[in-house]
C-alpha positions as CSV (number, residue, x, y, z in Angstrom):
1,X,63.6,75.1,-48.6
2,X,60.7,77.6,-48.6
3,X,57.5,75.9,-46.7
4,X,55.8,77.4,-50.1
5,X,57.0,74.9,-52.2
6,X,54.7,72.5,-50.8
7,X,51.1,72.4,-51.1
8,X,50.1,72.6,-47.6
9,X,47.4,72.9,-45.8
10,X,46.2,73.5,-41.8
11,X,43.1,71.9,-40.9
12,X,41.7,69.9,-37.9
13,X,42.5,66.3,-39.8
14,X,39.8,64.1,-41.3
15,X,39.6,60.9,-38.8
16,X,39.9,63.0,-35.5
17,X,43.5,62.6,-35.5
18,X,43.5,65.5,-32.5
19,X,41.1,63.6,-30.2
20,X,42.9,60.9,-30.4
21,X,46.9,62.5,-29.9
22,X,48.8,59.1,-29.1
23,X,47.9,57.5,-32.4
24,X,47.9,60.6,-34.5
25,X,49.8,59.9,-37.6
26,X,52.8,61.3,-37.8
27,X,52.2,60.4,-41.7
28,X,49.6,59.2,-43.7
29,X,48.7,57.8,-47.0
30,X,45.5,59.5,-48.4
31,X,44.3,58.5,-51.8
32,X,47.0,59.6,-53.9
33,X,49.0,61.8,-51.7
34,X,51.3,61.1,-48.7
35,X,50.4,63.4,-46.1
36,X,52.6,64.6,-42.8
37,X,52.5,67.2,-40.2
38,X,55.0,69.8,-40.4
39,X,57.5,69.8,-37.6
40,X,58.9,72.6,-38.4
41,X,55.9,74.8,-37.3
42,X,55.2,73.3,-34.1
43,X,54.4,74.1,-31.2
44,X,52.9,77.3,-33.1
45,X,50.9,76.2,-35.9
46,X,49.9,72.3,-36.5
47,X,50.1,72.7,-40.5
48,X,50.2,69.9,-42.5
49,X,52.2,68.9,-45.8
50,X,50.5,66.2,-48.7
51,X,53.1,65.6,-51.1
52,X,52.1,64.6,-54.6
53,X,55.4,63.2,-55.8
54,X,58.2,61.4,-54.6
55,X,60.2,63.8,-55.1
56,X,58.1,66.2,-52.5
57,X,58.5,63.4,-49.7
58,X,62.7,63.4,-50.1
59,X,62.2,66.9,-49.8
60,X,60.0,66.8,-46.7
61,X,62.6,64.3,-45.2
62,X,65.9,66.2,-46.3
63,X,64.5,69.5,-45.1
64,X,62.5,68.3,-41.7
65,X,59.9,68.4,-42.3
66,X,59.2,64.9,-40.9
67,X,62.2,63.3,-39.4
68,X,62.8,60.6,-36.4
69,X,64.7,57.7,-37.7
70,X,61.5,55.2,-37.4
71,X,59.3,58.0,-39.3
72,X,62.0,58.8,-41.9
73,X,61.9,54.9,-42.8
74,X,58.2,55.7,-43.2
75,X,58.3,58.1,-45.0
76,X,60.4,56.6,-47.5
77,X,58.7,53.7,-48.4
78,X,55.8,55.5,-48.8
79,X,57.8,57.7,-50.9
80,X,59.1,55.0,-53.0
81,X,55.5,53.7,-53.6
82,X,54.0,56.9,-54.4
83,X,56.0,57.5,-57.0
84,X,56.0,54.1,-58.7
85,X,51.9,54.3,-58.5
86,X,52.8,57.5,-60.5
87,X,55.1,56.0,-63.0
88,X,54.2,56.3,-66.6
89,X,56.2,53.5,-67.7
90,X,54.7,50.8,-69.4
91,X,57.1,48.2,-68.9
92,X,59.3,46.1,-66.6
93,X,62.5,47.7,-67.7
94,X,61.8,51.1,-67.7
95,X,59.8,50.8,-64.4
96,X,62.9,49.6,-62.6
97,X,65.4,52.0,-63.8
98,X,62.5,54.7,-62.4
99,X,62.4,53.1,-59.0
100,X,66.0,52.3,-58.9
101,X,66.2,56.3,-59.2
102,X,63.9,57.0,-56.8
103,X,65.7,54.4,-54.3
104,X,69.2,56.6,-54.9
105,X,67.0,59.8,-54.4
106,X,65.6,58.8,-50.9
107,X,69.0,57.0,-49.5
108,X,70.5,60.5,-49.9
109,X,68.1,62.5,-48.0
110,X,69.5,61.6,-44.2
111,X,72.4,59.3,-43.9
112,X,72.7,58.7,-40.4
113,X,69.3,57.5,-39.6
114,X,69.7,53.7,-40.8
115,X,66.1,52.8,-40.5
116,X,65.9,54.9,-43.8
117,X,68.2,52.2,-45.2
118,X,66.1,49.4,-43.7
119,X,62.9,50.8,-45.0
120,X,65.2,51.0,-48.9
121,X,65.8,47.8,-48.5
122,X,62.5,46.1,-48.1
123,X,61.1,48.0,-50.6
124,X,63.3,46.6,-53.0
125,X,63.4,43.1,-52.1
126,X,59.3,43.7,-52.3
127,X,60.0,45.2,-56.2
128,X,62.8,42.1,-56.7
129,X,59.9,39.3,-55.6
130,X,57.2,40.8,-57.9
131,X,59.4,41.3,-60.9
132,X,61.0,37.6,-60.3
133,X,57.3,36.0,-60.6
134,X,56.6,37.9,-63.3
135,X,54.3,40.8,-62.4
136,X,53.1,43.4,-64.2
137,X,54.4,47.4,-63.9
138,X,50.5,47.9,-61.6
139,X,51.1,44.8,-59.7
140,X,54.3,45.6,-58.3
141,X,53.1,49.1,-57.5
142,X,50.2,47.9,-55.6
143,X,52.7,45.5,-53.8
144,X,55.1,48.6,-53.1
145,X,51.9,50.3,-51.3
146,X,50.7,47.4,-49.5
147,X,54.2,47.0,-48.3
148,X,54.8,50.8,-47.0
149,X,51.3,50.2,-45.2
150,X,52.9,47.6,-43.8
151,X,55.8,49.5,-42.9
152,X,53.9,52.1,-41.1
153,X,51.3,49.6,-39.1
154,X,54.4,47.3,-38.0
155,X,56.3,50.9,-36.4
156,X,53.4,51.3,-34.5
157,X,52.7,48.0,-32.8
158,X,56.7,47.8,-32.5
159,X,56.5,51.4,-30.7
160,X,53.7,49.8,-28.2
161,X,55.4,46.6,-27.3
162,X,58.8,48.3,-26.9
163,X,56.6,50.9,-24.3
164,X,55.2,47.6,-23.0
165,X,59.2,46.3,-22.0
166,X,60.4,49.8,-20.9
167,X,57.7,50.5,-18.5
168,X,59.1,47.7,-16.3
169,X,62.2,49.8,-16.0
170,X,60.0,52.8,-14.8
171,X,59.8,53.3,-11.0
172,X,56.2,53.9,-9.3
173,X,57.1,57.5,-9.0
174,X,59.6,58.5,-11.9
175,X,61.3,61.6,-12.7
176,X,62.7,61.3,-15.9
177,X,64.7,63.3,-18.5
178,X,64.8,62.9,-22.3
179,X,66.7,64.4,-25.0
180,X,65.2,65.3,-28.7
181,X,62.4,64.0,-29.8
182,X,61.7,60.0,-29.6
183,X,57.8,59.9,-29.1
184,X,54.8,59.7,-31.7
185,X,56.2,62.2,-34.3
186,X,59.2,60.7,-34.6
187,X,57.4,57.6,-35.7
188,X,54.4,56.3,-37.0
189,X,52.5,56.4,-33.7
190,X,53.3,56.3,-30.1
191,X,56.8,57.0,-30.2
192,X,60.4,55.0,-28.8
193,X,61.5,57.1,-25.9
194,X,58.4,58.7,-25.1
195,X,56.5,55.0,-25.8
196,X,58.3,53.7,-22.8
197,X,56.9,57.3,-20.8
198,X,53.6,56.6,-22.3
199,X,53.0,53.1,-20.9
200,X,54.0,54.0,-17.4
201,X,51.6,56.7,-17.2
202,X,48.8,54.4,-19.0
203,X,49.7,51.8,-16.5
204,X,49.0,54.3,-13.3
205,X,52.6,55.4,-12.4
206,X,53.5,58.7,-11.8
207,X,55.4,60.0,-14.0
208,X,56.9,63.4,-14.6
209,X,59.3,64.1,-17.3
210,X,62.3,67.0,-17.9
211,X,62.8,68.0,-21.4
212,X,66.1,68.8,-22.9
213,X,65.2,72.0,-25.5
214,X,67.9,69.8,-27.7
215,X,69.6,73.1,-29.6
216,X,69.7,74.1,-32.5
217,X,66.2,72.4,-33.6
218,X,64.8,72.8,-30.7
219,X,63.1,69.2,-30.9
220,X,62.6,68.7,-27.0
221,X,61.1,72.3,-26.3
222,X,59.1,72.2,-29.5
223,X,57.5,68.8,-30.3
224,X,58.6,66.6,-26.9
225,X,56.8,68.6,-24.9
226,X,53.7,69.3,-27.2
227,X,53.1,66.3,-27.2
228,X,53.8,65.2,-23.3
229,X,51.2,68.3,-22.5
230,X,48.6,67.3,-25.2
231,X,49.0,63.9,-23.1
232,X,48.3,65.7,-19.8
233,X,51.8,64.6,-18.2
234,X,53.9,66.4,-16.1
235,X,56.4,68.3,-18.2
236,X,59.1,70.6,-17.4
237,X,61.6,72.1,-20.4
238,X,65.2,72.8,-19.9
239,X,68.3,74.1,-21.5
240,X,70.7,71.7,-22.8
241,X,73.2,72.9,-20.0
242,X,71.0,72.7,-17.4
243,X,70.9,68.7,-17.4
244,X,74.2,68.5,-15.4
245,X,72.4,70.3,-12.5
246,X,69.4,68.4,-12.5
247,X,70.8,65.6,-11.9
248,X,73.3,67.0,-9.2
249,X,70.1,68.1,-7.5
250,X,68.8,65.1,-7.4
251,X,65.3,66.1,-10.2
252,X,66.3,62.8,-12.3
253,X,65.8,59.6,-11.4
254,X,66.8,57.6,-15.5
255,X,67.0,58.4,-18.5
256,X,65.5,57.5,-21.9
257,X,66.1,58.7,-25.2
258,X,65.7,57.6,-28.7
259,X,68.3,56.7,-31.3
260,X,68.8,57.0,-35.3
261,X,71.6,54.1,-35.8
262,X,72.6,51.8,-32.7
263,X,76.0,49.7,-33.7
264,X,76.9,45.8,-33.7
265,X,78.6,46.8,-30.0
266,X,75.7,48.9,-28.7
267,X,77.4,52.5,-29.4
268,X,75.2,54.5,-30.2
269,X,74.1,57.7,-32.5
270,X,71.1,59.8,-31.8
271,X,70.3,63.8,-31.5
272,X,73.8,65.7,-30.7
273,X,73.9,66.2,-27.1
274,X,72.9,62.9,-26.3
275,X,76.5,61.8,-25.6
276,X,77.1,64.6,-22.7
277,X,73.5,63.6,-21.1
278,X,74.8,59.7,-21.0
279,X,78.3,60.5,-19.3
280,X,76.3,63.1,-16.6
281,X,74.0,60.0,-16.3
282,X,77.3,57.4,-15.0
283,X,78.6,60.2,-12.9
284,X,75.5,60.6,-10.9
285,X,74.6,57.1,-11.0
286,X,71.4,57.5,-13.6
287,X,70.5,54.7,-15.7
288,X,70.3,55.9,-18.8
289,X,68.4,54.0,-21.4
290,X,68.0,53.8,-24.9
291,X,64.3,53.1,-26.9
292,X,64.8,51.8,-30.7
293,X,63.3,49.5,-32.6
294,X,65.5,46.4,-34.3
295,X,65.6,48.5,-37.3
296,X,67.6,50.8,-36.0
297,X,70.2,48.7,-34.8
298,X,72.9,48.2,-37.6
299,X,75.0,44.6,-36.7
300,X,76.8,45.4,-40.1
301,X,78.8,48.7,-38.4
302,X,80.7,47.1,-36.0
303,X,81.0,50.3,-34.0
304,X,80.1,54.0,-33.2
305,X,83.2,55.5,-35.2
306,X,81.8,53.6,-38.6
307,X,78.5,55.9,-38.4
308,X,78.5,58.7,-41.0
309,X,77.7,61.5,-38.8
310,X,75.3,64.0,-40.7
311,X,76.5,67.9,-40.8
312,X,73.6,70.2,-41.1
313,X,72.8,73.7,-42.5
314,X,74.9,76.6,-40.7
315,X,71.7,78.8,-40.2
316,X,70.3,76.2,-37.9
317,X,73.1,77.6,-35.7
318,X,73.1,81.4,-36.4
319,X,69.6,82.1,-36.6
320,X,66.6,81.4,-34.5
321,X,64.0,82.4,-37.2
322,X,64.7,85.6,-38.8
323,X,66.8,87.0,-35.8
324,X,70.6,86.3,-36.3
325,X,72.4,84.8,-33.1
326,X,76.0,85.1,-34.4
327,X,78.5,87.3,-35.6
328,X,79.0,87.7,-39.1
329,X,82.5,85.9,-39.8
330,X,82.4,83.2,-37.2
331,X,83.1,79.2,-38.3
332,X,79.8,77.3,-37.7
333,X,79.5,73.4,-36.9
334,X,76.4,72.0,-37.0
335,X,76.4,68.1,-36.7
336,X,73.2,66.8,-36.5
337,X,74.2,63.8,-34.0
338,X,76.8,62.1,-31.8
339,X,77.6,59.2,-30.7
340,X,77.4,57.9,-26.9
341,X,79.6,54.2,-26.7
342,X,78.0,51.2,-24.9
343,X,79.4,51.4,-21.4
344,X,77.1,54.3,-20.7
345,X,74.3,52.5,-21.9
346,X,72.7,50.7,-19.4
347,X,70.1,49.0,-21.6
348,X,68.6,48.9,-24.9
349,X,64.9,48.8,-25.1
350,X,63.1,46.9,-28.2
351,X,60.3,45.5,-29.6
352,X,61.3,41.8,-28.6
353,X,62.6,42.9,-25.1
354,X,65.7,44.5,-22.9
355,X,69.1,44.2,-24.3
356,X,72.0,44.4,-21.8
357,X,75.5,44.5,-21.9
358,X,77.1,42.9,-23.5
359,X,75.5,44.0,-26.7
360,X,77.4,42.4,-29.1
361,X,75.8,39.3,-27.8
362,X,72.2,40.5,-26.8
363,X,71.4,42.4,-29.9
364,X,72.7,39.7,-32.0
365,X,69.9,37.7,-30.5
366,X,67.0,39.4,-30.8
367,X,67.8,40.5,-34.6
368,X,68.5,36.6,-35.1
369,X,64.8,35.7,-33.3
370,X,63.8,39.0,-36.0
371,X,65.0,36.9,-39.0
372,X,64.0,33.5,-37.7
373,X,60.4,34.5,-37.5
374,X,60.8,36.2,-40.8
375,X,61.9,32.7,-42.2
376,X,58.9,30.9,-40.6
């Protein structure tokens, strides 16, 4: 989708947002506009999209310009409320067929992430509890934004208190590899992955961290380690086949990644290439650990093999900007994730603690204390 079809703008942020880089919003609301940084630009430009309508934010998500399963959650309940604040109908009825619309228009922007799913669903149960007491059309939209703001804020303190638990698992002096991007701009604020790497370094421990380029997006070279310099730690970048070596050579001491859906058995799907850096991990005896929050973990998919596995645009694959990479004539694949299964996992890091194997058990747990306190 051409970058002109948003209105977009590159400016130093009102707020400060660069002087303070580990809580820079990845989105933000701003009066009547939802406003994100473009990924797609970095590291060269840091340009920034506002989106006007709903419509502009599925866009955003679908085409990348924001994406990270925690921010694409975001993203789309701020979505969902901006365009209800813009609705023009004046009652009940016609107000929920609008949002009911708008729901089906987000859900099909990204289908592996399930935090997009999560963030759906609240929304709606938010529009079913205003509607069911009677609200007017400008009450439930007010609710709808007070609830995205909630959204965002909660992703945030989730992100630190998940850094919080994975630091324990960080040695004094780490080396430690990642894969994709799992840190503040693939979330509201501090990031998964890079959240657990952020609180060892805050808490004094040295930390130095190797950064899968993660083809064809090139999420590692761009935006991981943008944001691991703009933090002044130790950052090296390397190609997704150099991983194997590094390891062999003794450079990695655990890994941690991110994730976009984690299953009822702990299987689970992030960035492609994940799976080959979890079964290098076992051979060389690397922990490798996983950073998600309990919205990403799904305990209605029983497994790995029931995750819809998203299949992206060819030219992500043939081209690296305007310079063709492939032959004219060869078959392109281009799914956007994999899946790694539990036994390489050594442990799930969340917002309410470390999960272990086995995770059928352990993750039923901590999404039960979830919904306990949510009944309290």
């Amino acid at each position: 989708m051409p970058f002109s079809d948003f209105a977009a703008f590159a400016i130093d942020p009102p707020g400060g947002w660069y002087h303070q880089w580990p809580m820079l919003p990845t989105i933000d609301w701003t009066g009547e506009t939802v406003v994100m940084i473009d990924q797609r630009k970095l590291p060269a430009s840091e340009v920034y999209v506002t989106c006007r309508t709903a419509q502009d934010v599925a866009k955003a998500i679908k085409t990348m310009v924001i994406r990270g399963a925690p921010a694409i959650g975001v993203a789309a309940a701020m979505g969902l409320a901006l365009g209800m604040r813009r609705s023009k109908a004046s009652g009940t009825k016609q107000f929920t067929t609008e949002f009911q619309k708008l729901c089906e228009l987000m859900a099909g922007t990204r289908p592996t992430a399930v935090n997009l799913f999560w963030a759906i669903e609240r929304m709606q149960k938010a529009f079913a509890e205003e509607a069911q007491r009677g609200a007017s059309v400008g009450e439930i939209a007010d609710r709808l934004m007070r609830e995205s703001h909630a959204i965002h804020d909660e992703d945030v303190q989730s992100c630190k208190a998940m850094g919080a638990h994975g630091a324990t698992l960080v040695p004094e002096n780490a080396r430690i590899l990642t894969h994709c991007n799992a840190g503040a701009l693939a979330t509201a604020g501090y990031g998964t992955a890079l959240g657990v790497i952020r609180a060892a370094a805050e808490q004094g421990k040295r930390v130095a961290v190797m950064a899968d380029e993660t083809r064809p997006f090139l999420q590692g070279a761009r935006l991981t380690a943008w944001e691991l310099v703009k933090d002044g730690i130790d950052t090296t970048v390397i190609t997704d086949n150099m991983a194997g070596t590094m390891m062999r050579l003794g450079n990695v001491d655990l890994v941690v990644v991110g994730a976009d859906r984690i299953a009822a058995n702990g299987d689970v799907a992030n960035k492609i290439g994940t799976y080959s850096v979890a079964v290098l991990a076992r051979e060389h005896g690397i922990p490798f650990y996983v950073a998600a929050p309990l919205s990403t973990i799904d305990l209605q998919t029983l497994t790995g093999a029931e995750i819809p596995i998203e299949e992206r645009p060819e030219r992500e694959v043939t081209h690296v900007g305007g310079a063709r990479l492939t032959p004219e004539g060869a078959r392109i694949r281009n799914p956007a994730f994999d899946v790694t299964p539990a036994k390489f996992v050594t442990a799930i890091i969340t917002e309410r603690g470390i999960a272990k194997p086995p995770y059928e058990s352990s993750l039923a747990a901590f999404a039960g204390q979830v919904a306990h306190a949510g009944a309290g």
